[in-house]
matplotlib code that plots the C-alpha trace (Angstrom):
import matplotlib.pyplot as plt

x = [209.2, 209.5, 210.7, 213.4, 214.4, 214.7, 217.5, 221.0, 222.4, 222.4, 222.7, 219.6, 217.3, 218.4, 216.4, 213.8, 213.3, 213.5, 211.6, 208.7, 208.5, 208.6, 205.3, 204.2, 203.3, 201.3, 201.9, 199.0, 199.3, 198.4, 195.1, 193.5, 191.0, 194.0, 195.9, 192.8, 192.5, 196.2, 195.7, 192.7, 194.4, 197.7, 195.2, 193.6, 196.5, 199.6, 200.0, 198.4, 199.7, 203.3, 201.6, 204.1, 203.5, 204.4, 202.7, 199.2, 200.0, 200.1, 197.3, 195.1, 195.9, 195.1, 191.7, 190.6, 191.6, 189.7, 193.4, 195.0, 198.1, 201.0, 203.5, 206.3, 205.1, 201.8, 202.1, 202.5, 199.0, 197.3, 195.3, 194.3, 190.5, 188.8, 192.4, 193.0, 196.0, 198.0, 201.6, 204.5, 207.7, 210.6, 212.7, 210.4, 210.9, 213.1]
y = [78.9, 74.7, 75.6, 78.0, 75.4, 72.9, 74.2, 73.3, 76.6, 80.1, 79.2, 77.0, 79.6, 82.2, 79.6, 79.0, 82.8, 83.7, 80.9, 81.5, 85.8, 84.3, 82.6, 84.9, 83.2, 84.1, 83.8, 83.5, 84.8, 82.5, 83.3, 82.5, 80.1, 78.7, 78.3, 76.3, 74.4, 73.0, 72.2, 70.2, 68.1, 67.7, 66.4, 63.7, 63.1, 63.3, 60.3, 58.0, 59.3, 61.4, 64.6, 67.4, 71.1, 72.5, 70.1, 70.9, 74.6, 74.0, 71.9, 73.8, 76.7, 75.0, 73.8, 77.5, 79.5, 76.5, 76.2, 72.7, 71.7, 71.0, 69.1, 66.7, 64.6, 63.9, 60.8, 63.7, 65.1, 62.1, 61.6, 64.9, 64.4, 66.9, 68.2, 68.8, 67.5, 67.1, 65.8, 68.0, 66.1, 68.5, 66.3, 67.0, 70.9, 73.2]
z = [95.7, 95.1, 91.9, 93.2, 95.8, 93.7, 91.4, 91.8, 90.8, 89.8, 86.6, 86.7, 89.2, 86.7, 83.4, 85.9, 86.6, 83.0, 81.7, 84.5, 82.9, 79.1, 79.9, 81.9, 84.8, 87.7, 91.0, 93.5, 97.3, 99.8, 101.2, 104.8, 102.6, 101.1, 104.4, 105.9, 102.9, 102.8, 106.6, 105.8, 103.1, 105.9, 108.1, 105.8, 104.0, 105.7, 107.5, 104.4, 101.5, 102.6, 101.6, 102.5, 103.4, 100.3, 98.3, 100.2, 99.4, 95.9, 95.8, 97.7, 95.8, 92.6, 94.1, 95.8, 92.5, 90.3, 88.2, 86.7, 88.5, 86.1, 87.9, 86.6, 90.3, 89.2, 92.0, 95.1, 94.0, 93.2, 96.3, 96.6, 95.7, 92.8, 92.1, 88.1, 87.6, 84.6, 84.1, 82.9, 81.7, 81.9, 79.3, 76.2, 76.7, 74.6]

ax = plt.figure().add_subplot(projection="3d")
ax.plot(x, y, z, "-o")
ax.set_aspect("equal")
plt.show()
């Protein structure tokens, strides 16, 4: 959904969309553990580090499900503790 909401576009939700099936991505539901979890990280790091909903969801989602995170805003996710994170740069993709 951050994805989605981030393009400027049709044109651009429509490569998203197709580029998201071509590598068969997965989306994970939110789960009540992942709800509580994403609370938690609001509560410790909202108000010192500018987390934001959305990025808790990802992150806790990431941390329940034992996934890396792959995001081009490696410095949203860097206080989240035992997160594995790993940095995407859009530019150097076909």
């Amino acid at each position: 959904m951050e994805l989605a909401q981030g393009c400027r576009n049709k044109t651009e939700l429509g490569r998203l969309k197709k580029g998201l099936t071509a590598r068969a991505t997965e989306v994970h539901p939110l789960t009540p553990a992942i709800s509580m979890y994403a609370a938690e990280l609001i509560d410790s790091l909202a108000l010192s580090h500018g987390l934001r909903l959305a990025d808790a969801l990802i992150a806790a989602t990431a941390l329940e499900q034992g996934l890396t995170l792959l995001s081009a805003n490696v410095r949203h996710f860097e206080p989240v503790t035992g997160l594995d994170l790993e940095a995407f740069h859009p530019a150097s993709v076909d």
